[in-house]
N, C-alpha and C positions, 0 to 999 in steps of 0.2 A: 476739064481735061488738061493735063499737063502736060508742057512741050518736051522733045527730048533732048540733051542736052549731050554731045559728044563726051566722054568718058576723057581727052585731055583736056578740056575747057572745064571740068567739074574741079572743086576747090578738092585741096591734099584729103580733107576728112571725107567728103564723097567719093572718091577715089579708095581710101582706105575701106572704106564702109563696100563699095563695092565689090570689091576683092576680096574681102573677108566671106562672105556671101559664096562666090564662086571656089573657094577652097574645101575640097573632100577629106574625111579620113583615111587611111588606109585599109580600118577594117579588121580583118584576119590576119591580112595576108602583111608578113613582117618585109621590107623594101632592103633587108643590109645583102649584102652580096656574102656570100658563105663559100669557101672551099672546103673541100676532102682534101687531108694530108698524104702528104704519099708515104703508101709502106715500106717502099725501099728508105726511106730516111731515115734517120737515125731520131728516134724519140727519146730523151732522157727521163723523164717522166716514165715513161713507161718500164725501160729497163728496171728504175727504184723501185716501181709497182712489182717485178719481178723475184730484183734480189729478196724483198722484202718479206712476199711469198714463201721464198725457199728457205729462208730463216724460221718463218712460222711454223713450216711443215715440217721443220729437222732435215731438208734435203732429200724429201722425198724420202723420211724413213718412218714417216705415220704409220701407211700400210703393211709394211712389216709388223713393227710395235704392237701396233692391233692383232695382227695376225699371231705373232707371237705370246701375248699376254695375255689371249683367249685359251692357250690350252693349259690342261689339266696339270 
């Protein structure tokens, strides 16, 4: 049977070796801290995502165009 030997009296490698042992995964579950942006703020990104939209669509004159191009 082997005596027990206090965890600061054990040499740097038993110590390491120990500790390593006692260390878990996380798992699933991700540990970073995450916030929600506020919507009152001002997004640049987002506006670009916007104009860039209203360029594609003609300015909102798709549905017309269709509407228009459909008759006879």
């Amino acid at each position: 049977m082997s005596k027990y030997v206090s965890l600061d009296k054990r040499s740097k490698k038993q110590q390491k070796e120990y500790h390593s042992k006692q260390r878990r995964t996380w798992g699933d579950f991700n540990p970073v801290t995450r916030s929600v942006p506020s919507g009152k703020a001002y997004n640049r990104k987002k506006e670009k995502e916007r104009i860039s939209k209203e360029f594609r669509d003609g300015f909102g004159a798709g549905p017309f165009y269709l509407l228009y191009s459909l008759r006879p």
